[in-house]
N, C-alpha and C positions, 0 to 999 in steps of 0.2 A: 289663338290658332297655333298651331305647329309648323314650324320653321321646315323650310325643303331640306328632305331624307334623301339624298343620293343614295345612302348605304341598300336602303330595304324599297322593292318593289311596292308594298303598302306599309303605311304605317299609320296603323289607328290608337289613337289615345281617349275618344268617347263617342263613341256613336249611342244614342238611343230614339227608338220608335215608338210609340205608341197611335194603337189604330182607335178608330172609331170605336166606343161602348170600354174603352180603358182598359184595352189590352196592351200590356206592356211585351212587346213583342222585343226589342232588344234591350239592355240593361248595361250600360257604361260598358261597352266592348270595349278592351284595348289590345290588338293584334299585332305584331309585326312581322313580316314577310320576305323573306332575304330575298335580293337577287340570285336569280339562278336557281334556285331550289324549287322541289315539288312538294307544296306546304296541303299539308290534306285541313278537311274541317271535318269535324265528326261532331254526330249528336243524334238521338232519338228525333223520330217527327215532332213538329211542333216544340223544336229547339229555337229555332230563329233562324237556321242555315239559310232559305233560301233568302229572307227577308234580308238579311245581312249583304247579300253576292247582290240584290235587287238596289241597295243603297247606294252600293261600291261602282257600279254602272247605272247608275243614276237614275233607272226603272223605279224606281219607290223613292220619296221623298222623308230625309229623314227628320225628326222632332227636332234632334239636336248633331249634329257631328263634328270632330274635331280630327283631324288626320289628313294623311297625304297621298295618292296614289302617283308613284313613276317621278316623286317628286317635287308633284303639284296637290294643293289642296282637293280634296273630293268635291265633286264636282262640275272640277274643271273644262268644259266640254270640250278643247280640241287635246286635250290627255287622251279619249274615249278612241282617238285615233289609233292610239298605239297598243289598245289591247283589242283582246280577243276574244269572243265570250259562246260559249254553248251553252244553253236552255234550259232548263228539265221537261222533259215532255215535247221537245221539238218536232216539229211538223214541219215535212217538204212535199213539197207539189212531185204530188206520185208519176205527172207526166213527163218530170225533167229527166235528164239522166244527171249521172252523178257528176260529170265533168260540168254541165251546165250548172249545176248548182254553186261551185263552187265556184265557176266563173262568177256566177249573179250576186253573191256574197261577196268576193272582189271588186265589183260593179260600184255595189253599194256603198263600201268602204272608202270610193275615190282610188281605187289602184288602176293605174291606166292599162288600157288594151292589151297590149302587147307584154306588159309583164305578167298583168293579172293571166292568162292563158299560159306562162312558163311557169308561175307560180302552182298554178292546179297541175299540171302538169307533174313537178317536183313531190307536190302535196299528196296527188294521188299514190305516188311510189311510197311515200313516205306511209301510208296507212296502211298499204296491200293494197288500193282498189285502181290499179293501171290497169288491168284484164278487165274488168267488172266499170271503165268510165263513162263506158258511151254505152251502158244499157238503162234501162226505165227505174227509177227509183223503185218504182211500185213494185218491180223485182226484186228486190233488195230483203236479206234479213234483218233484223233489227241489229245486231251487231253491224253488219254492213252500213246501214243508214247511220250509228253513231259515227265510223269511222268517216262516213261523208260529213259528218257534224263536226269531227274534229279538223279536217281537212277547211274545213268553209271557215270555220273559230279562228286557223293560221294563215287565211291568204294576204293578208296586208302585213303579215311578217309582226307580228305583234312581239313587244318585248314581255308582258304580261299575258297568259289567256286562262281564264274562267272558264272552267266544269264544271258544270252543275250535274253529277247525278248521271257521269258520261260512260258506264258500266250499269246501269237501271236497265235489268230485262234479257240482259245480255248471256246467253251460254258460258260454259268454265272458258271453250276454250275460245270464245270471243272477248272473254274478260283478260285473257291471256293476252293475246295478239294486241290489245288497247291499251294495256303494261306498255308493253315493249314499246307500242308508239309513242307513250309517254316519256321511256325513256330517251328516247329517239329525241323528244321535245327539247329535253332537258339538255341533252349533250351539246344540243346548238347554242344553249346559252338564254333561251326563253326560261321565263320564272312561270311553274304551272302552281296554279290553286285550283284544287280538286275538292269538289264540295260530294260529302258521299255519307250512308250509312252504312257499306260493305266493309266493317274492320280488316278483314285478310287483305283485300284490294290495297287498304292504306298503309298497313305495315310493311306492305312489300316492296311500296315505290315512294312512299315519301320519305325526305329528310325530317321535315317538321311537322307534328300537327296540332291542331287545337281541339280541345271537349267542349261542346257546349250544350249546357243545361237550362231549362227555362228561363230563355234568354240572356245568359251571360255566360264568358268563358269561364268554364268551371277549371281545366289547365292545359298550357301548353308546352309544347319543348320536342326535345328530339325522344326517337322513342327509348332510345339508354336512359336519358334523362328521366321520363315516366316510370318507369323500371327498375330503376337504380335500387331502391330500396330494397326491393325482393328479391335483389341478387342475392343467392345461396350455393353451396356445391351439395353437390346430392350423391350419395354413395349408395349405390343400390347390388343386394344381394340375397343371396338364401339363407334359410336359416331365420329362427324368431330375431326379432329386437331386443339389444343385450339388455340388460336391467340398467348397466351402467350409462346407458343414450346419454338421458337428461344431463348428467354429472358432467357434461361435456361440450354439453349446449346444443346434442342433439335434437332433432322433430322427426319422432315415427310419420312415417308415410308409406304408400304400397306405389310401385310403382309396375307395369304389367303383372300385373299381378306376384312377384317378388315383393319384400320386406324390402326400405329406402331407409334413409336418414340424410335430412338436411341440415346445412350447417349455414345461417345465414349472416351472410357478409363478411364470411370467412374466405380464405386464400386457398389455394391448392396445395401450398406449404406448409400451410396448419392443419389440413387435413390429413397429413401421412400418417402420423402416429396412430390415429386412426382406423386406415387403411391394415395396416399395421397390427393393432388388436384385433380387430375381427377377423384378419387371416390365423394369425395366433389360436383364437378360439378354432378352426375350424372350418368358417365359413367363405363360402365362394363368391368372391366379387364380381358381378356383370357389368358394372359400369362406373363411371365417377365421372361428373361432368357439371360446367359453371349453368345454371339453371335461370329462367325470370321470368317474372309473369309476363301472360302474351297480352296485347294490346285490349283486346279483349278483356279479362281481367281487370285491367287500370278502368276502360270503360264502363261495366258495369257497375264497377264500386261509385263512380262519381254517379251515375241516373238512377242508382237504387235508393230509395227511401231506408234509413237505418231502421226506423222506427217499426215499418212494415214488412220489411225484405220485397217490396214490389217497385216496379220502375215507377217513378214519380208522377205523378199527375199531370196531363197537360187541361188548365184553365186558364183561368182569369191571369194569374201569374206568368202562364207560358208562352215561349212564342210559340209564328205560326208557321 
């Protein structure tokens, strides 16, 4: 077993699952989860994402685990106290209104009376829905209802809360508005784990995330870290591609439609000379700037089959 982590919010060193008929749903996960950060999870369906967040709140019983949440071993049921967890696919009684909701999620967490109602209260301002408390769920757009989902995931003041999929279905600019609440999350010192397939959504707000691939983390880190490698500068202008590129460690590339040249894991300093000859020859410079692949990118490379160029199979191997 694994000694208590003060340092990291979770700390997994082996979880696996396997279901019924020998599906290997997780595969020796080992994650860690800083305090205070918004750690995303990423992966194709039939990764293991939700099976994994199902372990960690105790919803799904695992084959084998080995790690710690807030601390304490996973678990540990009065841990389950101190976090916060939204769904995928949650459903609310379309006759409550949104303040009662979040009261009744209060209720059920043991938060007593009188705080739980200043908590929703807080909560509601905190998502946008104080206008929109006291009308019928059933009113509600689906971006709305998540922000009621996240608002009921916070009322016991969670130091940990679990998203499963809390941007699924949601418009741009309700995906927007659910950012921002996250950041909101975060600035109070709550640790978010955002379990998601939307790449843009995770680059935008997480410090860390992790890849996972039929059933196992394929990698994680911060996204410089992910990235690191395909840092390049990129000098983009008119005019063909000198002959002399390669001699210099250049990579033809078109960039809007103008002629580029990367230079990777080069300096902006080594690149003058450069800059330098191709004004020499003639040609006009639109840009030069530190360039790297978008998260996207890193993701793809890890779920595509080499062999086939297609995303990898979900079977027997995969999770669910």
């Amino acid at each position: 077993m694994v000694e208590a982590d003060a340092s990291h919010a979770l700390h997994l060193t082996l979880v696996d699952k396997i279901y019924a008929g020998g599906v290997h749903a997780l595969r020796s996960i080992a994650m860690r989860v800083s305090k205070g950060e918004i750690f995303g999870l990423l992966g194709p369906n039939g990764a293991g994402k939700s099976t994994l967040v199902k372990v960690v709140t105790t919803i799904v019983r695992p084959t084998r685990v080995e790690g710690t949440v807030l601390g304490h071993p996973v678990g540990h049921i009065p841990t389950l106290g101190r976090i916060g967890y939204l769904p995928e696919h949650h459903r609310f009684p379309a006759y409550l209104t949104g303040r009662q909701c979040v009261e009744f999620f209060g209720a059920m967490t043991g938060v007593e009376k009188r705080q739980r109602r200043r908590r929703a209260n807080e909560l509601l301002d905190t998502v946008g829905m104080l206008v929109w408390a006291d009308k019928r769920i059933g009113s509600y757009s689906k971006g709305m209802q998540q922000r009621i989902g996240i608002a009921s995931a916070m009322v016991n003041d969670p130091e940990l809360v679990i998203l499963d999929e809390p941007t699924d279905g949601v418009d741009p600019v309700g995906r927007r508005e659910i950012r921002d609440v996250l950041l909101q999350i975060r600035a109070r010192g709550t640790t978010v784990f955002l379990n998601s397939h939307l790449l843009s959504e995770i680059e935008l707000v997480c410090d860390r995330v992790a890849i996972m691939v039929q059933g196992r983390v394929a990698k994680q880190g911060s996204i410089e870290e992910l990235t690191r490698d395909s840092h390049c500068m990129r000098v983009v202008f008119s005019g063909a591609s000198p002959a002399w590129a390669a001699e210099v460690g250049g990579v033809a590339a078109m960039d809007r439609g103008f002629h580029a040249l990367d230079f990777p894991k080069a300096s902006s300093e080594s690149v003058q000379p450069i800059l330098d000859r191709l004004r020499s020859e003639g040609r006009t410079l639109h840009s030069f700037a530190e360039t790297r692949e978008s998260l996207e990118a890193v993701f793809m490379r890890e779920v595509t089959d080499p062999t086939s160029g297609r995303a990898r199979p979900i079977g027997a191997e995969a999770g669910r």
